[in-house]
Structure formats: C-alpha cells, structure tokens
C-alpha positions as CSV (number, residue, x, y, z in Angstrom):
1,X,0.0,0.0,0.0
2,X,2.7,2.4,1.1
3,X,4.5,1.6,-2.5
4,X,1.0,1.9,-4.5
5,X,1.0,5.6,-2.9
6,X,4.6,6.5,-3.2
7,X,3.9,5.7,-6.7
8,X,0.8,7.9,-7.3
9,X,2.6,10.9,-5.8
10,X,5.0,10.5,-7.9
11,X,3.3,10.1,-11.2
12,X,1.3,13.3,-10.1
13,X,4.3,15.0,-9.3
14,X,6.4,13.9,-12.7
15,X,2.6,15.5,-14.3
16,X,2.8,18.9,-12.4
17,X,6.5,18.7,-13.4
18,X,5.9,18.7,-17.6
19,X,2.8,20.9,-17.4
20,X,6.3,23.6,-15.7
21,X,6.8,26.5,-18.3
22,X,10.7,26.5,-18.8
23,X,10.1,30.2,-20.5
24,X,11.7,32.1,-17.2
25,X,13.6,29.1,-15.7
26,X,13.2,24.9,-15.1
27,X,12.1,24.5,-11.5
28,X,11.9,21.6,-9.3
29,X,8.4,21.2,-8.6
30,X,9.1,18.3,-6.0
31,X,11.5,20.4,-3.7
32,X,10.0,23.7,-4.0
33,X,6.3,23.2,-3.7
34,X,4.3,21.8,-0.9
35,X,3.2,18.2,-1.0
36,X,-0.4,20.1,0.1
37,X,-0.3,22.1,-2.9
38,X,0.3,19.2,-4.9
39,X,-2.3,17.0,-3.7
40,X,-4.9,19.8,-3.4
41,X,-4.0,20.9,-6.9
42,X,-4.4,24.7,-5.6
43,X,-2.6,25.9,-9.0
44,X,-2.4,25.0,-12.7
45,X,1.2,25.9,-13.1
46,X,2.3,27.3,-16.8
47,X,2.6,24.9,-19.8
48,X,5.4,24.6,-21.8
49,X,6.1,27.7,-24.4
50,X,8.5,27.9,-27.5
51,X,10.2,30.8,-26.2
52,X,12.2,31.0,-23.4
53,X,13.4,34.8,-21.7
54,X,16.9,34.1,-23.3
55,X,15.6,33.2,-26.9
56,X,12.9,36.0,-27.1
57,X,12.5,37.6,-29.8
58,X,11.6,41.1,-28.6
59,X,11.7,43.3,-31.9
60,X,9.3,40.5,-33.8
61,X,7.2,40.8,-30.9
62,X,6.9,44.7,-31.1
63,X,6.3,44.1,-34.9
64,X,3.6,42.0,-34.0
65,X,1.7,44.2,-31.6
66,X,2.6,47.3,-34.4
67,X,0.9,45.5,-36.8
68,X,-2.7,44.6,-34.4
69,X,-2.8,48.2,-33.1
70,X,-2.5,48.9,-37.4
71,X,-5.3,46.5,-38.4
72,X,-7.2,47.9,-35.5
73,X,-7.0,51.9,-36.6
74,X,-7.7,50.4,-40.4
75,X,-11.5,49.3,-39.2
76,X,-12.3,52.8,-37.8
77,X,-13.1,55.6,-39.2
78,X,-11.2,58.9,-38.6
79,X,-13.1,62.4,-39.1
80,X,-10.0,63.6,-41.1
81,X,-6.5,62.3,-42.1
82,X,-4.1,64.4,-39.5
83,X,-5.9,62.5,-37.0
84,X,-5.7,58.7,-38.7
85,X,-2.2,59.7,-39.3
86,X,-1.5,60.5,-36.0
87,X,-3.3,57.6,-34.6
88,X,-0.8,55.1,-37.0
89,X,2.1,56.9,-35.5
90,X,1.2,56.0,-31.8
91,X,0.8,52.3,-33.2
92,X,3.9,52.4,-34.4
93,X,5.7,53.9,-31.3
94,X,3.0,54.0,-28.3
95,X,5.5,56.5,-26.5
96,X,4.0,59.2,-29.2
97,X,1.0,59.0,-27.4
98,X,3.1,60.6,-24.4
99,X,4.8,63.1,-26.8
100,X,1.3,64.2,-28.2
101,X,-0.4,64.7,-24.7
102,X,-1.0,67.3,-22.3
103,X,-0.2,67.8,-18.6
104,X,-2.8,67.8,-16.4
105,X,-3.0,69.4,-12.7
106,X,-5.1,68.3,-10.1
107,X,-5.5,69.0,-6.1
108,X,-6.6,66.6,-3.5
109,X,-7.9,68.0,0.1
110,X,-9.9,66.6,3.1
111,X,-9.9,62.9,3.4
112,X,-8.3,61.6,-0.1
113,X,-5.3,64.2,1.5
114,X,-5.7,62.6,4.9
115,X,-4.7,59.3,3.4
116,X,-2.2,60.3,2.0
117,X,-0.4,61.7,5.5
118,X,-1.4,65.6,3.9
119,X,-3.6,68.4,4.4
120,X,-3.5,69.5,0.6
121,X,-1.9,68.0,-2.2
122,X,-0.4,68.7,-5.7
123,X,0.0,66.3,-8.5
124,X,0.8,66.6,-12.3
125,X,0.9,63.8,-14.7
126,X,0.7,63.4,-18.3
127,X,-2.9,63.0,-20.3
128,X,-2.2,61.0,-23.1
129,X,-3.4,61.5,-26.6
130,X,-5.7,59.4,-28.4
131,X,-7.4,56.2,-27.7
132,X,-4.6,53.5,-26.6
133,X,-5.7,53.8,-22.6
134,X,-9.2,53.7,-21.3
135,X,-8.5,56.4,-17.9
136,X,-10.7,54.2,-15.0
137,X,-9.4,56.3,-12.4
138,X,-8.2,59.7,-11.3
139,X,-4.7,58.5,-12.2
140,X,-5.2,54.8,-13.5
141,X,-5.0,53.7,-17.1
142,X,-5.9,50.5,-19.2
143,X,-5.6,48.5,-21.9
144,X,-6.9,45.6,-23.5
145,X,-5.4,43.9,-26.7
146,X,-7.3,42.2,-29.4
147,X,-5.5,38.9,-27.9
148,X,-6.3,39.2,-24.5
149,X,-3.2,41.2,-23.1
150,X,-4.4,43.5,-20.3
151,X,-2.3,46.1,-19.5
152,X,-2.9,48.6,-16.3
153,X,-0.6,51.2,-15.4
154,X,-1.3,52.8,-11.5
155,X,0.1,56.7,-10.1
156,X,-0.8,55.8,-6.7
157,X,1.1,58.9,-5.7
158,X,3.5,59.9,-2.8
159,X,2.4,59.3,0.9
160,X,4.2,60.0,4.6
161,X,4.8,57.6,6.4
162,X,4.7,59.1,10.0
163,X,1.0,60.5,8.6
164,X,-0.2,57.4,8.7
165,X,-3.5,56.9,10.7
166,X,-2.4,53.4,12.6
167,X,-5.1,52.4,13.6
168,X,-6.5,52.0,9.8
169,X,-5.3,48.2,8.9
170,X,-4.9,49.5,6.0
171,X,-2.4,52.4,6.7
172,X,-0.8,49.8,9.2
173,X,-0.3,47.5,5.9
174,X,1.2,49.9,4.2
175,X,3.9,51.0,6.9
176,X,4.5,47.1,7.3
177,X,5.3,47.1,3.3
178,X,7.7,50.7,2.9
179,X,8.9,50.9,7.0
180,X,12.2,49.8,5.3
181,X,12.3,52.2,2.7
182,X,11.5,51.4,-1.5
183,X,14.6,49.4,-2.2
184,X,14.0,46.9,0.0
185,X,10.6,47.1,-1.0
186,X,11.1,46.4,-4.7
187,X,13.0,42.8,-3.7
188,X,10.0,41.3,-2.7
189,X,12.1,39.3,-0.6
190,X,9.2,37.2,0.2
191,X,8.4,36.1,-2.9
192,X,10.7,33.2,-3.9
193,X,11.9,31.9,-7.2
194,X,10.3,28.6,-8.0
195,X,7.6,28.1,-4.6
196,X,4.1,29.2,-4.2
197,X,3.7,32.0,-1.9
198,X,2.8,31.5,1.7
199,X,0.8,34.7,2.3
200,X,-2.4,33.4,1.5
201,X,-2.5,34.4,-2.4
202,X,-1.2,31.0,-3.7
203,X,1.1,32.9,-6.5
204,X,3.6,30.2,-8.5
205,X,6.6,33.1,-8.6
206,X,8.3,32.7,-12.1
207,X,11.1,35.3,-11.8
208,X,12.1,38.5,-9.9
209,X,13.9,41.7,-10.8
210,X,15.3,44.6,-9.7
211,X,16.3,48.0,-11.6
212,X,17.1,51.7,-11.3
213,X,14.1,53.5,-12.2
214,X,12.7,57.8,-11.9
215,X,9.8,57.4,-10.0
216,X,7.7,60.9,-9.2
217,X,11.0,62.4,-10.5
218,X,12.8,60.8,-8.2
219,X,15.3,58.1,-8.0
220,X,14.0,55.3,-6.8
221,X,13.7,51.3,-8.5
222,X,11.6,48.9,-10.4
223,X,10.9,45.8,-8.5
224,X,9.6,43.5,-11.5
225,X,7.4,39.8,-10.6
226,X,6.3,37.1,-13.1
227,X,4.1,35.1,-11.6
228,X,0.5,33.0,-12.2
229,X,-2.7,32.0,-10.3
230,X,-5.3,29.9,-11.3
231,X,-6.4,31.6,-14.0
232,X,-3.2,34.2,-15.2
233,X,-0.5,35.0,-16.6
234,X,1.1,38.0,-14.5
235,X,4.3,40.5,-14.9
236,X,4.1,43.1,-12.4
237,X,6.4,46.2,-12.1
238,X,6.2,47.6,-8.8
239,X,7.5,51.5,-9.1
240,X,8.9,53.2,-5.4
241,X,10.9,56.2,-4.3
242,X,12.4,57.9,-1.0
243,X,11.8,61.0,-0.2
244,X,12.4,62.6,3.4
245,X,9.7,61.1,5.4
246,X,7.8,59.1,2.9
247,X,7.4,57.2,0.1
248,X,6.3,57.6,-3.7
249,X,4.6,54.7,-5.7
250,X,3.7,53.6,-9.3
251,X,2.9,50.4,-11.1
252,X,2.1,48.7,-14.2
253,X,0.6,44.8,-14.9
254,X,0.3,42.8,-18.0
255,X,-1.7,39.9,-17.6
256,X,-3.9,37.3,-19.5
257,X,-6.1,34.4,-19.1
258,X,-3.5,31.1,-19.3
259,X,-5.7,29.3,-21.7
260,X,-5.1,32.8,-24.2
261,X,-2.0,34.0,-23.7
262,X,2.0,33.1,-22.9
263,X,3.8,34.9,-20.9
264,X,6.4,35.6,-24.1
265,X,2.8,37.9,-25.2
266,X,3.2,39.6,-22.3
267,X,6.7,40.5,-22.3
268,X,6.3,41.6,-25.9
269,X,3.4,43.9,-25.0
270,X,5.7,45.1,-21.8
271,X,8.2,45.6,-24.3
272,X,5.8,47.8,-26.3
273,X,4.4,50.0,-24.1
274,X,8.2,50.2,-22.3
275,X,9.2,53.5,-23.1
276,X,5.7,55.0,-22.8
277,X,4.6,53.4,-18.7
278,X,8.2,54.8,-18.4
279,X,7.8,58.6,-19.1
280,X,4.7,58.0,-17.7
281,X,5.9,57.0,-14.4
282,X,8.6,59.3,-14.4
283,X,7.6,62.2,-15.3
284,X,4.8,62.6,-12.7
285,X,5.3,64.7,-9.7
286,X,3.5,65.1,-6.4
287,X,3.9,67.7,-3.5
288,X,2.2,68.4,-0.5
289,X,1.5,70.3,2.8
C-alpha cells in the first residue's frame, strides 16, 4: 500500500513537473512546492512555451503588436486624415501617445489628502493623446489587446509615512510594506523563485527583478514579478521612491487568461508600451502640505 501511494505521488508529481513553463527558468516542482499544494491541486502551473526569456525575440514581438494596433486603426473611421495619421504613428511607437499629450494638474484635500499623511496636495501627470488607454481612475489607465493582453498602469502617488492613521489596517499595511524604505521594497524578498507563496494568495513566482528607475521624478527602483494563479499570466512592475519622510509609488501589470496567452505575449506587450509606462511613471510629480 505504502509503494502503490509513493507511486501515485509520484506520477502526479512527474505530471505537475511537464505541465512547468521553462520560459523564465526549469524548476523543481518536487523540492519547491508543498506536498499540500500538490495534492490539493491549488494551481495550474504554466505549460510549456516555445520561447524562453533568453531566446525572445523582442523586436518581432513589437512588430507584431505594431501590426494589431494597425489593423485595428484600419477598421475605424477617422473624421479627417491628421488624425488617422496620427493615430498610425502612436501604433507604431505608443511612446507618441506621451509626446502628443498634455499635462494635467489636479489638487486633492480633506480625506483623499488625509490618506495620503497631507492636508492638501499637488499632482501633475501626463494626459495622453488618443485612444490607446481607457482612464478608469483619477490616475489609473488601461488597456486591452485584441488577444487578450491587459495592461494597467497605477500613479498611486507619494504618501508620509509618520502621517499614517495606525489604527487604519490599512495604513498599518502599508507602513508594514515601505517601513524599510522602497529598495527593500522592490526585492519582494518574500516572494521566492520557484515556490508558491505563503501569504495566502497562492502565487507560482516565475522570476524576480530589480532595476534603477525615476519614480515621481525621483530616484528610486523597479521591482519586476512574473508570476501566475489559477487563471493568469502575471508580470508586475512595482515602481517606489524615497523621499524625506515618505514614500512615492507607481505600477504597471500585463496579464492574460492562461488558456489565451504566454507569458512571451506579455513581455512583448511590456516591451511595447516600455518606453511609454516609463515617461509616464517618471515624469509625474507630487507635492504636499
């Protein structure tokens, strides 16, 4: 009896093991994850792709999501040709959309300031031109390709820390997540190469990243995740910068349903929009009293 079992665990492990993308790494499944994950089949981890991160072939991929955003603009109709002309020039370099947009300046007082550790606050950040990004928020922005491909890009804005109201849990979560300033919070230390995450979300973590990044126009990092859940396909760019007292913090996610997408899709649409999130992101500023 003891064999028989030994012997199904393995067959379902040498199964969870094959169904493993190789596209960021090969992991072993039998070390890293839980035998409770296993047998509980709490995730569908990724199935194998052609492409791997170090055979990727960004510039094809970028020609490829030129050529949608193309067939897209050549179904619509345009009320004259400056502005179909400029619309095929932001789907050939998205970051035009940035170029051709406006600054916009708003104010934030009372509780939304509150929140934030303020009394009154300042922001500017960049309206962009055209119809790339559906605005579903104050200062969030989305996308979604003809393939699937969501792409979100969030200003959540610069915050003090010691103006935190602690007895909010949800002020007390975020000291907890930036007490030890935005480098350390861009490792995502507890997120580990290769194992499911233990904080209750159940994530399969794929790979980790960390960069120099302008965040708020300040120096600060990029703290970049690939990861999946049940149902997606996620890269996640976590965007954070010091200033005296507090923290600033931006972000941008590419995901897809697994059964539509690969994650070499999403890092061809991150690769896309690249330059754009970036000016985005960096060009923003925040100030406050």
């Amino acid at each position: 009896m003891k064999n028989c079992i030994q012997l199904i665990f393995l067959l379902v492990s040498i199964n969870l093991k094959a169904q493993t993308s190789t596209f960021y790494g090969d992991y072993n499944i039998n070390k890293n994850i839980n035998t409770n994950v296993i047998e509980d089949n709490k995730i569908d981890v990724s199935k194998d792709v052609n492409w791997t991160i170090r055979t990727i072939d960004y510039e094809q991929l970028a020609l490829e999501n030129t050529q949608r955003e193309v067939d897209r603009l050549n179904s619509l109709k345009f009320s004259n040709d400056l502005l179909r002309q400029r619309a095929l020039e932001v789907a050939n370099d998205p970051n035009k959309a940035f170029d051709y947009g406006s600054d916009i300046f708003f104010t934030k007082r009372g509780t939304q300031a509150k929140i934030l550790g303020f009394k009154k606050t300042f922001h500017k950040q960049r309206e962009l031109d055209g119809d790339f990004f559906t605005k579903n928020h104050q200062s969030n922005y989305r996308n979604q390709s003809k393939d699937g491909i969501i792409t979100e890009i969030e200003l959540h804005g610069c915050f003090k820390l010691s103006g935190l109201n602690k007895k909010n849990p949800n002020s007390k979560e975020t000291w907890e997540r930036f007490k030890n300033g935005a480098e350390e919070y861009a490792k995502i230390k507890d997120w580990i190469i290769g194992e499911v995450t233990k904080d209750g979300s159940d994530l399969f973590i794929h790979s980790k990243d960390i960069t120099s990044a302008t965040v708020f126009s300040l120096k600060g990092f990029k703290g970049s995740v690939s990861y999946e859940d049940d149902y997606n396909y996620v890269i996640k760019d976590n965007y954070t910068s010091d200033f005296d007292g507090g923290v600033c913090e931006a972000g941008a996610r590419f995901k897809g349903d697994k059964d539509e997408v690969t994650f070499a899709q999403l890092e061809g649409r991150r690769y896309y929009f690249k330059a754009l999130i970036e000016n985005i992101i960096s060009t923003a500023m925040m100030g406050g009293k």
